[in-house]
N, C-alpha and C positions, 0 to 999 in steps of 0.2 A: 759577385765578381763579374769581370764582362772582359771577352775579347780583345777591347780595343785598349789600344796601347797607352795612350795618353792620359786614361782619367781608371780610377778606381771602381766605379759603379756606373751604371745607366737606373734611370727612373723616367716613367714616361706615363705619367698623369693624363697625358695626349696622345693618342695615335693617330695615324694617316696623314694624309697630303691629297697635294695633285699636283702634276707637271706644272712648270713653269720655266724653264731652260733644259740647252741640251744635256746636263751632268743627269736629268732626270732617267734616261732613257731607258736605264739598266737599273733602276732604285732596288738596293740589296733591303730595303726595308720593306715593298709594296711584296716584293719576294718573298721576306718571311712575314708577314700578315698574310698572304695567301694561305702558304702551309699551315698556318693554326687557326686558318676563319672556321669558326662555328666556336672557338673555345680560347680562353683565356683573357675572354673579354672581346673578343674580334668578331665580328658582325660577320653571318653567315651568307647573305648577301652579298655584303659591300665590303671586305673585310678590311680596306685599305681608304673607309671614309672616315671622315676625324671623327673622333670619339674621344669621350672626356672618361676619365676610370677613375670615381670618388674615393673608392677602394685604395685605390694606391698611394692617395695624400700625406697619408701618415707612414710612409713607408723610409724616407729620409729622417725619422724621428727614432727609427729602432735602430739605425747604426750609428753608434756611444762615441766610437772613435773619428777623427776627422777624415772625412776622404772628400777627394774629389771625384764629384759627381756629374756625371755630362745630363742633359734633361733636354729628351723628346730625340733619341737617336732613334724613333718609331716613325716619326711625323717632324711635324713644322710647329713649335709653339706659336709663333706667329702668322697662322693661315688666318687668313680671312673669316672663316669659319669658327675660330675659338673667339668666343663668347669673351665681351672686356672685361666681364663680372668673373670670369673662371679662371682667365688669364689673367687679374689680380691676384686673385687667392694665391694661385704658382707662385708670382713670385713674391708677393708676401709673405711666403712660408719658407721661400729662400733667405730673406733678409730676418727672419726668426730665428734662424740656427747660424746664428757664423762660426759653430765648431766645420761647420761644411765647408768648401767651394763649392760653388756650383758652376757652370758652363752650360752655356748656352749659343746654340749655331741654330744660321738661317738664312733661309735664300730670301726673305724679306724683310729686310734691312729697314723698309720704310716706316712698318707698323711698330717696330722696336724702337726705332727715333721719333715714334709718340711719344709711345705707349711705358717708356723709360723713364723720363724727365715727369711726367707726369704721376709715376709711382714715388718717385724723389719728393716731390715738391708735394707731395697726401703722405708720406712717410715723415719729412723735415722740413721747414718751414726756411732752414739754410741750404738745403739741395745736399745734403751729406752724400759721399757715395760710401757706398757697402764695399770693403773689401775682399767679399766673398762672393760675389757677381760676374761674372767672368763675362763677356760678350762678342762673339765672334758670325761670320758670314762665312760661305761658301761660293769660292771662285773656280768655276772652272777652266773656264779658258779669258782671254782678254779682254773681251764684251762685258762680262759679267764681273772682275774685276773692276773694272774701270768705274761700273754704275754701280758696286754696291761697297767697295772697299770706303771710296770718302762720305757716302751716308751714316756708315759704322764708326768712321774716326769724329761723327760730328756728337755721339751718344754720350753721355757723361759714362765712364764705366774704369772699375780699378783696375783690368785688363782689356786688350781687346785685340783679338789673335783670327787669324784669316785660313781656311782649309781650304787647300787646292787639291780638290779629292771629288772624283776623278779627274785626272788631270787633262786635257782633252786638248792640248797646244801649248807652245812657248806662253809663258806669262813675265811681262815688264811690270816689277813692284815701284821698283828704287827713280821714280818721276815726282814732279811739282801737281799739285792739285790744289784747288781754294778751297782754303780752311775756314776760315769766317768772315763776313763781311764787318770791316773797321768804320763805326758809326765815327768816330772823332776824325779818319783821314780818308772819305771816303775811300774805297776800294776794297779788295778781296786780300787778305793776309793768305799769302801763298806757303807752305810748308812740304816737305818732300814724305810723300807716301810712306814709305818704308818706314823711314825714322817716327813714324808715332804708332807702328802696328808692334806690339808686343812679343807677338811668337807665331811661327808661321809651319802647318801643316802641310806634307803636298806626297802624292801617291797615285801610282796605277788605277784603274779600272780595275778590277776583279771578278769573277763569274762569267757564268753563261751571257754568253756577245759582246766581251769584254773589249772596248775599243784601243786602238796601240796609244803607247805613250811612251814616247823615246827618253833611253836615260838621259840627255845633253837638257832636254826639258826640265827634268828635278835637279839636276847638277847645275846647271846656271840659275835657278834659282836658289839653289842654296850660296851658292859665291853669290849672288846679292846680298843675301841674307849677313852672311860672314862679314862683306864689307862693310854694312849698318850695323853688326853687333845685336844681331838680330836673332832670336834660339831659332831652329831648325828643326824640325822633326822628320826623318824620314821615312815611309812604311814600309819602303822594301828593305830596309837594316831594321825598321822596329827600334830606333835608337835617338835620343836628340846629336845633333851636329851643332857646330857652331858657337853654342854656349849650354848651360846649364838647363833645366825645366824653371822657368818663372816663377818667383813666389812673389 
């Protein structure tokens, strides 16, 4: 079982990361790899450098019942650093059990809009997508919105839900951005944000040097959310808003 409110289980095949935005600053994950470097598989040196734990592969195979599984709430499946070959396996072995969901968040957006389309088209020769694939980014404030929300709506995927955690400023979802370029008239097929994100996370800082984040922040983002029909999660109720949890 795992603390976090949204999924059933964590499984993390992968630990660690490295900074790459400011949501990094306070990472509640490099926090607890500290506390357990020397043990549990965490590198006593480095206890917060990616690491692959073959160990744990088969560990989404002993739970019978269906849950939703979040993967790599330790690290970054998609660092730089994890190996193509390893990070096949992953999710190969997601798209092997569809009694699962699975969920998957990332602040690089880029190497999933490979690294995606390309496990489809080695999987299905028609690009089938898995409905047990879930694919989501982490936006913390509008910078990083802006650059990683339409690289994740460009992913083929049967969800695809965006965590504004921690929240670090007002965020604008409900805007126009180019969704594909139209080979038969030239130009950019424009679509609004909001309306193709599936379900939308957003929450406080928490911990030691936890920076502010004013409630008119998560409450206008959720009345965006309401007005697209969009589910809503919020961490300080721990509750969805809005609409139901997605199936």
């Amino acid at each position: 079982m795992t603390k976090i409110e949204w999924c059933d289980e964590t499984w993390n095949p992968i630990t660690g990361c490295t900074p790459i935005s400011e949501g990094c600053q306070n990472c509640y994950a490099k926090r607890m790899a500290n506390r357990l470097r020397g043990r549990f598989g965490y590198p006593e040196d480095e206890p917060f450098k990616i690491t692959f734990h073959p160990d744990r592969l088969d560990q989404p195979y002993t739970w019978k019942k269906p849950r939703k599984i979040f993967v790599g709430s330790m690290g970054d499946l998609f660092h730089d650093d994890v190996s193509q070959q390893i990070l096949r396996t992953i999710l190969v072995l997601t798209l092997n059990l569809p009694r699962h969901t699975f969920l998957i968040l990332t602040k690089r957006p880029k190497r999933m809009a490979y690294e995606i389309p390309e496990l489809w088209d080695y999987r299905n020769a028609e690009g089938t997508i898995s409905k047990n694939l879930w694919l989501g980014i982490t936006a913390e404030n509008q910078k990083c919105a802006d650059e990683r929300i339409p690289v994740l709506l460009q992913i083929p995927a049967a969800v695809r839900f965006v965590s504004v955690e921690p929240m670090l400023g007002p965020i604008e979802l409900d805007h126009k951005y180019k969704k594909r370029w139209n080979d038969k008239v030239p130009g950019w097929e424009m679509s609004w944000m909001l309306q193709d994100v599936d379900w939308v996370i957003a929450g406080p800082e928490t911990g030691p040097g936890a920076r502010p984040c004013k409630p008119e922040w998560i409450e206008n983002l959720y009345e965006q959310c309401q007005h697209a029909g969009v589910p809503f999660f919020d961490k300080r109720k721990t509750g969805w808003l809005a609409r139901e949890f997605p199936t």
